[in-house]
C-alpha positions as CSV (number, residue, x, y, z in Angstrom):
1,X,-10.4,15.8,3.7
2,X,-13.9,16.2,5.1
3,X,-16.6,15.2,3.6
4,X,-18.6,18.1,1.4
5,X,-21.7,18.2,3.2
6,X,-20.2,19.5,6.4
7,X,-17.9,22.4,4.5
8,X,-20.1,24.9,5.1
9,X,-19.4,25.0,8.8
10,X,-16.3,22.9,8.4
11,X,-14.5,23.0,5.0
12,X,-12.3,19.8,3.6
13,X,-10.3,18.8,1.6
14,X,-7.1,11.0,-13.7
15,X,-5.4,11.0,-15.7
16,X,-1.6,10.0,-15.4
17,X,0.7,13.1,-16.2
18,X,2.2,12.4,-19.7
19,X,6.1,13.3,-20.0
20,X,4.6,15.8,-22.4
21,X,3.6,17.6,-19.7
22,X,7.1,17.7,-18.2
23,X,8.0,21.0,-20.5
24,X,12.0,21.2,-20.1
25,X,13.6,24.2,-20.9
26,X,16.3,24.0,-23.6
27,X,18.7,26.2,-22.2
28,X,21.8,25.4,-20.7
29,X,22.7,27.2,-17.4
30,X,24.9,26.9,-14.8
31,X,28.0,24.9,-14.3
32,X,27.6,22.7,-17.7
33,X,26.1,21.2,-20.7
34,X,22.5,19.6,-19.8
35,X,18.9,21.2,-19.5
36,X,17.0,23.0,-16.5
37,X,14.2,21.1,-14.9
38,X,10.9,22.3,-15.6
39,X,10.0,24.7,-13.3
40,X,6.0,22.4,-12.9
41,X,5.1,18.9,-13.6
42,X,2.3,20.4,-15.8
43,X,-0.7,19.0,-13.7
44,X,-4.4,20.3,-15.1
45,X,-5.2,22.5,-12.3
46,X,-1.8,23.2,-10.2
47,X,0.8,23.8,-13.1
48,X,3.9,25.0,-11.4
49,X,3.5,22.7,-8.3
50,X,5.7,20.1,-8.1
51,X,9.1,19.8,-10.5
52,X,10.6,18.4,-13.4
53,X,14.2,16.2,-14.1
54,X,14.4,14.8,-10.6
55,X,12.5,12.5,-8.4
56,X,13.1,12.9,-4.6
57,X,13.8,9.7,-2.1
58,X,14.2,11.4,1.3
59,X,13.6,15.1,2.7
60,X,15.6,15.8,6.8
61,X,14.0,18.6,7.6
62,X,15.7,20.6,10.8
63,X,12.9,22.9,11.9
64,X,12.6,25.4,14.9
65,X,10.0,27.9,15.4
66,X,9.3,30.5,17.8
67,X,5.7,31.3,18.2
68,X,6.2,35.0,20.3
69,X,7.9,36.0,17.2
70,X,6.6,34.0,14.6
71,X,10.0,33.1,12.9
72,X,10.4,29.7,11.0
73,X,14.4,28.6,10.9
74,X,14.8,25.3,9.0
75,X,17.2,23.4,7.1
76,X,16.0,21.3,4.5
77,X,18.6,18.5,3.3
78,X,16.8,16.8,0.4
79,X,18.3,13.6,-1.4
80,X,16.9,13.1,-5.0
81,X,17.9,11.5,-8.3
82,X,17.8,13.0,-11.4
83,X,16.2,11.1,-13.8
84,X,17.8,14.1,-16.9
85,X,21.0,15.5,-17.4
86,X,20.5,18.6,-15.3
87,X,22.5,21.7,-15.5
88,X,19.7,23.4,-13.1
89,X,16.3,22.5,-11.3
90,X,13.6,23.8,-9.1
91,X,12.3,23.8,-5.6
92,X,8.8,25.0,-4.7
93,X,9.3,27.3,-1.6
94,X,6.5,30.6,-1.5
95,X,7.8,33.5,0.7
96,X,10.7,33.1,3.8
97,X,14.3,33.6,2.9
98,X,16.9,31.6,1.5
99,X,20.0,32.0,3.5
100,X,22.6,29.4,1.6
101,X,22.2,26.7,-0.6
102,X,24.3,23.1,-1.4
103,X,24.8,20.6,-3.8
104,X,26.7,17.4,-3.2
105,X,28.1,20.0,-0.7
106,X,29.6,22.5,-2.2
107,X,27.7,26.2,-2.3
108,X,26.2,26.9,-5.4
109,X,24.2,29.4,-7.2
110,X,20.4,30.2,-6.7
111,X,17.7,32.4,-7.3
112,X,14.2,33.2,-7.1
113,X,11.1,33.8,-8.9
114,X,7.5,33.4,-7.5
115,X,7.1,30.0,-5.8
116,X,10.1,28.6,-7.4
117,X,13.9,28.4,-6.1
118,X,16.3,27.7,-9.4
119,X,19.2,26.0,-8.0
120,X,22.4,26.1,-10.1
121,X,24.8,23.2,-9.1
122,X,28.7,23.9,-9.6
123,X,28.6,21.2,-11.9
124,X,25.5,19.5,-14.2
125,X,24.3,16.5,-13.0
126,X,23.9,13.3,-15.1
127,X,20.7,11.3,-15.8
128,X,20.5,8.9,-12.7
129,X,23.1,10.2,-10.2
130,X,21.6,10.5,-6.7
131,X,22.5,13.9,-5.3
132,X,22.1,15.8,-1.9
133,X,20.7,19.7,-1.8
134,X,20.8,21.4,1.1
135,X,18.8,24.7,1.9
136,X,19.3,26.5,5.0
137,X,16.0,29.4,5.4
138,X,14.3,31.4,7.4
139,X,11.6,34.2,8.4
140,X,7.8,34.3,8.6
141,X,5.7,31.4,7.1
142,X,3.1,32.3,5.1
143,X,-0.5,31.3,5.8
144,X,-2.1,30.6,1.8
145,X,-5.8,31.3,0.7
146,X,-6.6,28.4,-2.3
147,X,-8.4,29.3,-5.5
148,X,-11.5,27.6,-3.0
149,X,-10.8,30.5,-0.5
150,X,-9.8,27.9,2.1
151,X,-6.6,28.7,4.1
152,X,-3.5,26.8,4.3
153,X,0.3,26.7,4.5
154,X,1.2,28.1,8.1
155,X,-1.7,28.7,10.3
156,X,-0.6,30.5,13.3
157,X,-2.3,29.7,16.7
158,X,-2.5,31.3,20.0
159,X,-0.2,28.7,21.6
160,X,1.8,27.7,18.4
161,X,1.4,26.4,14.6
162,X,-0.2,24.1,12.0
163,X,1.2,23.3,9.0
164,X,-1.3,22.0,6.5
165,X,-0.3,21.4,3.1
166,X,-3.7,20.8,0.3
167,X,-3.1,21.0,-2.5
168,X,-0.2,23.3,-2.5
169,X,0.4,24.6,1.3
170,X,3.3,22.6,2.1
171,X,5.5,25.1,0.0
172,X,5.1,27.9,2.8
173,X,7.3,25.6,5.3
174,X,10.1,23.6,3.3
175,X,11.4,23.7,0.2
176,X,10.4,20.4,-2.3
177,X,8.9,19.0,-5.4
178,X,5.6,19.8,-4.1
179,X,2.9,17.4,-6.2
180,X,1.4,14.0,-4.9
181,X,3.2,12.4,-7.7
182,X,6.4,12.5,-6.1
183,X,6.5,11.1,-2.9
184,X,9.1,10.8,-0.4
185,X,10.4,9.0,3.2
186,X,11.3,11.8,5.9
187,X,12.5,12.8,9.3
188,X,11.5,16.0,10.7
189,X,13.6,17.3,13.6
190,X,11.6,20.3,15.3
191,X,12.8,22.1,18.4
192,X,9.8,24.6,19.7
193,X,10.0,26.5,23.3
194,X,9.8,24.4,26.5
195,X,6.7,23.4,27.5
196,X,5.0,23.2,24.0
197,X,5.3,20.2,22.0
198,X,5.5,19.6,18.2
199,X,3.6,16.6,16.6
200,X,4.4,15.4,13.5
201,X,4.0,12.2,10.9
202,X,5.3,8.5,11.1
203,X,6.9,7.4,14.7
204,X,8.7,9.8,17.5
205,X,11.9,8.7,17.7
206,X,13.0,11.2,19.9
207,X,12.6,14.2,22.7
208,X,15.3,16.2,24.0
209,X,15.2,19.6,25.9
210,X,18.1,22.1,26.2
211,X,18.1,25.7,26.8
212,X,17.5,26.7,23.3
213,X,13.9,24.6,23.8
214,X,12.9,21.1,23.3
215,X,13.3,19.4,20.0
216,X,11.0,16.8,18.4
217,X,12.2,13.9,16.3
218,X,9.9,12.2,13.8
219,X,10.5,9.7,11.2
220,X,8.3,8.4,8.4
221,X,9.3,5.4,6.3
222,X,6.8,4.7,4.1
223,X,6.4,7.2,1.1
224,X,4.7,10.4,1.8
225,X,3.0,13.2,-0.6
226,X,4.3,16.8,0.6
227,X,0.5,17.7,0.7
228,X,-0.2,15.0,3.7
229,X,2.8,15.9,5.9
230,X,1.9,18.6,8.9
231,X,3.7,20.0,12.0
232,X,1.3,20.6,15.0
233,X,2.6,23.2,17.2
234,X,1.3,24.1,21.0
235,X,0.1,22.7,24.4
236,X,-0.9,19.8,23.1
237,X,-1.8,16.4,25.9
238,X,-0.6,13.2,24.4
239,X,-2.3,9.8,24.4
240,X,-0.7,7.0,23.5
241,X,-2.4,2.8,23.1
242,X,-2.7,0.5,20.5
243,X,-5.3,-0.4,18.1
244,X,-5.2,-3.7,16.8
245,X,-1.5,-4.1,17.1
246,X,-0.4,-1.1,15.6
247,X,0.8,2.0,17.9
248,X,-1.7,4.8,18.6
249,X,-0.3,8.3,19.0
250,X,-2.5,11.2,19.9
251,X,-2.2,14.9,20.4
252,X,-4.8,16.7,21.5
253,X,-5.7,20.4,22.5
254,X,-6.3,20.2,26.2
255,X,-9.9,22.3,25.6
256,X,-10.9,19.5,23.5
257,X,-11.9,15.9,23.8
258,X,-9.8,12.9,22.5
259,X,-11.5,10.4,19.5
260,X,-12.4,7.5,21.8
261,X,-13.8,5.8,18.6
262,X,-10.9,6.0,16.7
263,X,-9.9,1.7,18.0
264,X,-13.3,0.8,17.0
265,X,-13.1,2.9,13.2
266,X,-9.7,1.2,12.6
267,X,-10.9,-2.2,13.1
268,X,-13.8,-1.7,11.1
269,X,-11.6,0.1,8.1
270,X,-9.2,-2.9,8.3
271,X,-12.2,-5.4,7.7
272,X,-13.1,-2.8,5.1
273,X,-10.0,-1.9,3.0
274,X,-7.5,-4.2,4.3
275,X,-4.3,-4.5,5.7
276,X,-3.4,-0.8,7.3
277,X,-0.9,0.8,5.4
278,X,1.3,2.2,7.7
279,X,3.0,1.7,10.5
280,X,1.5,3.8,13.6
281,X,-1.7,5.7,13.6
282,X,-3.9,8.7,15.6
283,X,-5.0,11.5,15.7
284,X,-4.5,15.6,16.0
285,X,-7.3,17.1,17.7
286,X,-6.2,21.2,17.4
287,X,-8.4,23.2,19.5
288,X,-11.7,24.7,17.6
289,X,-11.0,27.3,15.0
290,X,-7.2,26.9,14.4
291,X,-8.4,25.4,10.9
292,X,-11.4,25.3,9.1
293,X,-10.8,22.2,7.8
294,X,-10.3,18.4,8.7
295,X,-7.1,16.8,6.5
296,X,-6.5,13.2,6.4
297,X,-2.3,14.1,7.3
298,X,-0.6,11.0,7.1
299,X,-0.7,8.5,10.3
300,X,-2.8,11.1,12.3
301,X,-5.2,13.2,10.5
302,X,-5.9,16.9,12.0
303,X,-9.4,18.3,13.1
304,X,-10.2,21.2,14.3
305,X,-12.2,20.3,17.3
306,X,-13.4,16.9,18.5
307,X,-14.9,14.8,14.9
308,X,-18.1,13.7,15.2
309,X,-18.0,9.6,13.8
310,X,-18.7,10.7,10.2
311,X,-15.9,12.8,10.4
312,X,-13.5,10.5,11.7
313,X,-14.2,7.8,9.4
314,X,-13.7,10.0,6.1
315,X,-10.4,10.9,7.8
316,X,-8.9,7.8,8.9
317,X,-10.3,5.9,5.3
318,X,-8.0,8.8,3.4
319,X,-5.3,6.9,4.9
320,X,-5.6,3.9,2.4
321,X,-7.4,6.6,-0.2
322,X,-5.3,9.7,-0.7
323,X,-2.5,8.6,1.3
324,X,-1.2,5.1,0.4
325,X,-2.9,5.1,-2.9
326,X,-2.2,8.5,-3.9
327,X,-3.8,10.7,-6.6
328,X,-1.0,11.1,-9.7
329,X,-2.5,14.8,-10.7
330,X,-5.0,16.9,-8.8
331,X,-8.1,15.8,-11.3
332,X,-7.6,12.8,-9.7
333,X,-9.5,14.3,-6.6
334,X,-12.4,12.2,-6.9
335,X,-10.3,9.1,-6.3
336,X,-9.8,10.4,-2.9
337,X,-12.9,11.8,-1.8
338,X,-15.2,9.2,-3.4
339,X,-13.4,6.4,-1.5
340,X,-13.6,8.6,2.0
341,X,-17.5,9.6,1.5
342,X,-18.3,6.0,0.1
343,X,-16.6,4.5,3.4
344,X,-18.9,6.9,5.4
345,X,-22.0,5.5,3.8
346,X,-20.9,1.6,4.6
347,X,-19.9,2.9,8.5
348,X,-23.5,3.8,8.2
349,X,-25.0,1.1,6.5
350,X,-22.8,-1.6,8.5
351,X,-23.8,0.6,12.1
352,X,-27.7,0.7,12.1
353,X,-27.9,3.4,9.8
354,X,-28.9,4.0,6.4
355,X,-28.0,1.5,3.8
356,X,-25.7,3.0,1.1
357,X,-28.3,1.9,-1.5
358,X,-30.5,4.6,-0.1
359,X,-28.3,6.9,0.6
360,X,-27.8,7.0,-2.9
361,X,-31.0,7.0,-3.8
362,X,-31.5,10.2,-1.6
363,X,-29.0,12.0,-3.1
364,X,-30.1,10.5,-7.0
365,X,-33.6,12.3,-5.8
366,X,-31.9,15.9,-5.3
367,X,-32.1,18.5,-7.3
368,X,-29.1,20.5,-5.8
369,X,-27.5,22.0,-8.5
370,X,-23.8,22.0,-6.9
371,X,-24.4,18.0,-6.9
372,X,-24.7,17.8,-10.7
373,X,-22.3,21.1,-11.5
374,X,-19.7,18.9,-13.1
375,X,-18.4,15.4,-13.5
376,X,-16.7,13.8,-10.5
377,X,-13.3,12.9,-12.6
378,X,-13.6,16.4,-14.7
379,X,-13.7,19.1,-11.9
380,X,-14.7,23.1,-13.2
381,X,-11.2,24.1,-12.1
382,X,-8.4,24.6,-9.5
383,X,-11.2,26.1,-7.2
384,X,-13.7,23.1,-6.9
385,X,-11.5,20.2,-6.5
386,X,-13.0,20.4,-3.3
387,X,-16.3,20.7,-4.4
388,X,-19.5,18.3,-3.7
389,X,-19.6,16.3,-7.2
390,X,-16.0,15.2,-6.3
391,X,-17.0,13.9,-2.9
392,X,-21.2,12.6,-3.3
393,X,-20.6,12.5,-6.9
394,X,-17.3,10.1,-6.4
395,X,-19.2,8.4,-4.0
396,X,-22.2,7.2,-6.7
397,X,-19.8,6.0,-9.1
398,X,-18.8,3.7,-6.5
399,X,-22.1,2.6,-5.8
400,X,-22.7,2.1,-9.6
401,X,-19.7,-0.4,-9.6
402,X,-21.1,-1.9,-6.4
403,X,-24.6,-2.6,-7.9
404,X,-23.0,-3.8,-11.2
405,X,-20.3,-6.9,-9.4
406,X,-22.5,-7.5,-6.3
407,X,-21.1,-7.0,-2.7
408,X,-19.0,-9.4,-2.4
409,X,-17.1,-8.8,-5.4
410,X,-16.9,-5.0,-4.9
411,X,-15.8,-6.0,-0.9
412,X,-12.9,-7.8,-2.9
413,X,-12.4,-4.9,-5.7
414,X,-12.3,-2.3,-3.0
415,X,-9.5,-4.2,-0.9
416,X,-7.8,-5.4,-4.3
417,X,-7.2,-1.8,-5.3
418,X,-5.9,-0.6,-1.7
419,X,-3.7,-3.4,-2.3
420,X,-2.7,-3.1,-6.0
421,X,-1.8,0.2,-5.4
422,X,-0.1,0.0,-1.9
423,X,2.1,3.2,-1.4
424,X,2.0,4.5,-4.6
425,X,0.6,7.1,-7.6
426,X,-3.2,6.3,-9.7
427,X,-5.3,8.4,-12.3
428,X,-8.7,8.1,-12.6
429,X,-7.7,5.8,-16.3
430,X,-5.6,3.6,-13.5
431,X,-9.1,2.4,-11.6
432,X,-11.5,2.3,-14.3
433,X,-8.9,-0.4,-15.9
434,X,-8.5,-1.9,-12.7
435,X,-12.1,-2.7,-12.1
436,X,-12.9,-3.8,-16.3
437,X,-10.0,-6.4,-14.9
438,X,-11.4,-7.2,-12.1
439,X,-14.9,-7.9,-13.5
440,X,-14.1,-8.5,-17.4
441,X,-17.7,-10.0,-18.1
442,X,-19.3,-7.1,-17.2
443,X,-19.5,-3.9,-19.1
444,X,-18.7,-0.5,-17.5
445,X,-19.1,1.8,-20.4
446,X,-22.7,3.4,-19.6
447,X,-21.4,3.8,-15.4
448,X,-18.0,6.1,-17.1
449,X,-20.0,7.7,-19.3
450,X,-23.0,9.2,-17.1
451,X,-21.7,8.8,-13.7
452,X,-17.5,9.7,-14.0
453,X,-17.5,11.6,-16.7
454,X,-20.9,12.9,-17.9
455,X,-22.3,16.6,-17.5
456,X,-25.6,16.9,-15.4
457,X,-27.5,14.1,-13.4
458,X,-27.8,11.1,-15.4
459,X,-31.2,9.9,-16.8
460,X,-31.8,7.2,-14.3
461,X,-30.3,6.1,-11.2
């Protein structure tokens, strides 16, 4: 998400999850002997997001909305494998209403309760089987406040929709295993009225129009988190180039300007970081006020409003740092945010500005007590996840590692770890063994203990 410093005007957005977490209820229910999925992966700050006994491969999602009168009609067909013997499991879906539900094809029993949808297959399913569920829904998407007061979920617009989904908004549009620990391929098929268009994730690999309206077809194939996939909704102009080989696909609101700089940022973050990590790229420029918040979406992050350069290069780093490498629970936050922030401070430091080593020491010099509320990789709660220490915080742990290996060698961790960890889960345990591998001879201890995990501002810079 953005950077901290500009939430008040604009706001943004480590430890591996044990199987102990993953409480399964004992009862058998249903079609058959087995256990129900718990109804949460048990993560620190979100415990009933996401899902337990099954890990999903693919979600086709066949959306159509009609702005005038607000309504949401989807199908959902989800393709998942059940890593228990499963006599039941849950969905995360807040609000709308479930019309009919499959499994394997065959209708089967449901119900509700909260954010979760139990489905009941005619038959338990066995430890390892693939298996297809099928939800057909509909009604009026929700719009979600977080604990952080920050809005998510469904935003409606004056000409349409967005969809933003962190940490937990992507449950008000489709039913899933909503946590960034399970992560998925998807195609997203959405048919809006003519004359509007829909802008989604991954490639467009198709446009039709009919009298029912026109329908949108994306595709993503490399895995996504629920939390980083959106639906753009409205008037939007399109703008489409290349940046260094790789397609650029833009949508933007026509009262607002297009990120001209976005060729040069992705040059510079493949010099950076490395290798891009996916397969097309751009941006969402929503017209000013339809969020409050930038989010790094995945391929083409959303602002509200035309970014300023900061902005753009916190966005488009999240794409290696929150969306490739992905956080396995929501302490991880830190792992995100330090990596964008930390990238704005080398744009700077590589583009006339400040270097990063005084940028640090600037923010080492405050005595802003929201800087030093709490520990980077220990967050106060669900509601500050978003908060500065996770973003400036992250950021100085960096720059501890960088001053303790030297540039070139953090130049080479840095790319090392977007690479290690290449489409895929990490905890906060994850990096800090990664980098005492990368630089064995070196000792670490005292940078974990004040700067990652230690209360108040350290003792000396």
């Amino acid at each position: 998400m953005v950077s901290w410093p500009r939430r008040i005007a604009i706001v943004s957005r480590s430890v591996r999850l044990a199987p102990a977490l993953v409480v399964l209820a004992l009862t058998a229910c249903g079609g058959g002997p087995g256990t129900s999925g718990a109804p949460g992966v048990g993560d620190p700050y979100f415990p009933k997001a996401g899902n337990g006994g099954y890990d999903v491969g693919h979600y086709a999602l066949d959306l159509a909305y009609d702005p005038a009168a607000h309504r949401l009609t989807g199908t959902a067909t989800i393709t998942a494998r059940a890593t228990q013997d499963l006599s039941a499991f849950d969905l995360d879906l807040l609000g709308l209403t479930v019309d009919a539900v499959t499994v394997q094809g065959e209708t089967t029993r449901w119900s509700r309760g909260g954010q979760e949808l139990t489905v009941r297959p005619p038959r338990a399913l066995d430890g390892g089987d693939t298996f297809e569920v099928r939800v057909r829904y509909s009604g009026t998407p929700r719009t979600i406040t977080d604990p952080d007061g920050s809005q998510e979920g469904w935003l409606r617009t004056d000409d349409g929709a967005l969809a933003l989904g962190e940490p937990t908004g992507s449950m008000a549009w489709f039913p899933g295993n909503h946590h960034p620990s399970d992560k998925a391929t998807y195609t997203i098929e959405v048919t809006v009225p003519r004359g509007l268009r829909a802008v989604s994730n991954g490639e467009l690999t198709g446009e039709r129009t009919s009298r029912s309206g026109t329908t949108f077809s994306w595709r993503v194939t490399e895995p996504m988190a629920g939390y980083v996939a959106t639906v753009a909704i409205g008037g939007y102009e399109i703008r489409r180039s290349t940046a260094g080989g790789v397609p650029v696909y833009t949508a933007v609101h026509p009262r607002e300007e297009n990120a001209d700089e976005l060729p040069e940022v992705m040059a510079w973050a493949r010099d950076t970081f490395g290798p891009y990590p996916f397969s097309s790229t751009g941006v969402i420029i929503a017209r000013a006020g339809d969020s409050e918040y930038a989010l790094e979406t995945q391929n083409r992050p959303v602002f509200p409003g035309t970014p300023d350069t900061g902005l753009l290069v916190h966005e488009i780093a999240h794409q290696w740092f929150g969306n490739s490498v992905t956080p396995e629970s929501w302490k991880d936050m830190w792992l995100n945010e330090g990596f964008a922030t930390y990238a704005e401070w080398l744009w700077q430091e590589d583009h006339g500005g400040d270097s990063a080593q005084r940028t640090f020491e600037a923010l080492y010099a405050s005595d802003d007590t929201d800087l030093w509320a709490f520990p980077p990789a220990e967050p106060a709660g669900a509601g500050h996840i978003s908060d500065r220490p996770v973003y400036d915080r992250g950021a100085m742990v960096l720059h501890k590692i960088r001053q303790r290996v030297g540039d070139d060698a953090f130049h080479g961790l840095v790319r090392g770890w977007a690479a290690a960890r290449r489409h895929g889960n990490a905890s906060t345990g994850d990096f800090t063994r990664y980098v005492e591998r990368r630089a064995p001879d070196e000792d670490f201890s005292g940078i974990w203990t004040d700067w990652l995990y230690g209360e108040g501002k350290p003792d000396r810079p």
